[in-house]
Steps between C-alpha positions, in 0.01 A plus 500: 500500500598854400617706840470913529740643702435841679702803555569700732123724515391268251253297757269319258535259229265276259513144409423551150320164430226664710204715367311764615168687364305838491219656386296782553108602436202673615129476567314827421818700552622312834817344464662168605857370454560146530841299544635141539820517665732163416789407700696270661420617842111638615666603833356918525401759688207788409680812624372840561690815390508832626490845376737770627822232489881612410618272309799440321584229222719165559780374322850696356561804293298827564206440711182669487323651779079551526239560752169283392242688415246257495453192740421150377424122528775245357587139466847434592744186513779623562514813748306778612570811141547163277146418439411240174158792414266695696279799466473821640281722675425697169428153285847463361561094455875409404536132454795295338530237277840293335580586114833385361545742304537782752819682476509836699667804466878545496638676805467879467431793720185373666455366816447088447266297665448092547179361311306529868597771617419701213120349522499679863632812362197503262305428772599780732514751208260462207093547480483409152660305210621741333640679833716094483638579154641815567730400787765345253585819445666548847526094607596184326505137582872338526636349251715288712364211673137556461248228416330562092164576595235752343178673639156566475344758710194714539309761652129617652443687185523152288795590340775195452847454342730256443839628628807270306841563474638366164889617352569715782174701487121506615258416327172599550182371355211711659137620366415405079841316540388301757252275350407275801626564816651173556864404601674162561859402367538590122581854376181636470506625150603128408200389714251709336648409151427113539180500676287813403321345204384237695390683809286769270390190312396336804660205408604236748855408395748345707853615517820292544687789629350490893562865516301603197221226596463688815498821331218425235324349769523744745406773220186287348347446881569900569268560153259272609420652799472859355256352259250563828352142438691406871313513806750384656631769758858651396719375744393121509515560174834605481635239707311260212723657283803433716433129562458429119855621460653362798795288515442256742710511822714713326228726587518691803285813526170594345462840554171723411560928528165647462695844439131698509415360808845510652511118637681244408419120520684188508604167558850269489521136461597479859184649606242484232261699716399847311607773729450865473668781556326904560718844431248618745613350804818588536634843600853461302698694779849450480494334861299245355702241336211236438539165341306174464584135382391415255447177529382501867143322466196726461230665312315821430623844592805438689594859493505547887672155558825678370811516789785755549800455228800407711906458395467132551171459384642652150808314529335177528309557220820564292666160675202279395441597159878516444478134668223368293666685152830314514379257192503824307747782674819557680455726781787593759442516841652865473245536216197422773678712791456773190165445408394463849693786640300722279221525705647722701611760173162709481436791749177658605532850402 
């Protein structure tokens, strides 16, 4: 099997056999965003992000320095400011998928960022998509060390973009351009190009490529349900979706943002019960470092089941999933007192 290694403020890597999926679409202009997160490893943690934070960005070179503007709800593996997605307060969802073909940008004057971090850094700075685009202007993702991956995202206003870096540059694909909004592991112009005739065709057509399957899939089940015919509600719905792409155990997290309603819903294959989780409940002060399990066992709203972040809570997070990632990455131990340490990096103001 094919290792990643990590670098030093690189703290995340993909096993690229694995697949991931996303999607995004509305009912009678509310929007949901659904994703299928496949890994080796479904150990997690749903952690709450506050507004009014200094921050400053890991790894070498010139660093760049922020105070988040906005606060928000993440999934993260690997360390509290490395989350896998999330969305924030303002509707924002940044989530991550693996594409081969990624290169990023050669070093220059920017500040660079790992593949997570940069998600928070969305997170704690953008309302809308095109808000996301316009920060490679001033920040760039590393082009040492980091995992090939490519985004979609999306915002409350229903706009959504797929965010790819191919030859050194980003490349956006974003309103007319952005035919479905759909993402899982092909370039997306390359996705569209093989399966559009059949999806407007309405043709059921299997795929040998499992990334393109998904993708036609994903894209003919997102029509279908904005043909109104569904009664279906959205987010069961959207989980529908999710389970007919799944990948087995490879399968981790099924996760549901209703963006209008500012929730989010899901389930792992640890805990299959659907749990949700309400903006409303929590006051984001910086004091408040909240985090749940996500695999502890329960159902419904668990938004006030959610305990105090500590250092060892977060650094036993980062030990486990290191722990149960060894099939497919290296980590040092310095690597983990890194990634762990970093709790401590972000100030109240």
């Amino acid at each position: 099997m094919k290792k990643l290694f990590l670098s030093a403020g690189i703290l995340f890597s993909f096993f690229a056999s694995f697949a991931c999926t996303t999607f995004l679409f509305d009912k009678n202009g509310h929007y949901y965003f659904g994703r299928n997160y496949d890994w080796v490893t479904g150990n997690g943690m749903v952690m709450v992000n506050a507004k009014s934070m200094d921050k400053v960005s890991a790894g070498e070179g010139k660093l760049a320095a922020w105070t988040s503007k906005y606060c928000s709800i993440s999934f993260n593996q690997y360390g509290k400011e490395f989350p896998t997605g999330g969305m924030n307060e303002k509707g924002l969802v940044v989530e991550l998928m693996w594409l081969d073909e990624t290169v990023y940008p050669q070093t220059d004057s920017r500040p660079a960022f790992g593949v997570l971090q940069w998600i928070q850094y969305q997170l704690d700075n953008c309302a809308s998509v095109d808000e996301v685009i316009a920060t490679d202007k001033s920040i760039r993702i590393s082009d040492k060390g980091n995992a090939p991956l490519h985004y979609l995202i999306a915002d409350a206003a229903g706009n959504a973009a797929t965010i790819e870096f191919l030859n050194g540059k980003m490349v956006v694909h974003k309103g007319k351009e952005l035919l479905f909004p759909v993402l899982t592991n092909s370039v997306y112009s390359e996705s569209i190009g093989q399966t559009r005739n059949t999806v407007e065709k309405k043709e059921a057509i299997r795929f040998n490529d499992n990334s393109i399957h998904r993708f036609a899939l994903a894209c003919s089940m997102v029509n279908k349900f904005k043909e109104g015919a569904n009664t279906t509600s959205p987010v069961d719905y959207g989980f529908y979706i999710l389970n007919a792409v799944a990948q087995g155990s490879h399968t981790k997290w099924s996760i549901m943002y209703d963006i209008t309603g500012k929730k989010i819903h899901f389930f792992t294959l640890g805990d299959k019960q659907k749990k949700t989780v309400s903006f409303t409940v929590f006051d984001f002060e910086c004091t408040n470092q909240m985090a749940f399990d996500m695999n502890k066992p329960s159902q419904g709203d668990i938004s006030k089941n959610f305990k105090k972040l500590t250092y060892d809570d977060n650094k036993n997070l980062v030990e486990k999933s290191v722990h149960e990632s060894r099939s497919a990455i290296e980590i040092s131990t310095a690597l983990i007192e890194e990634a762990a340490a970093f709790f401590n990096k972000p100030r109240c103001q």
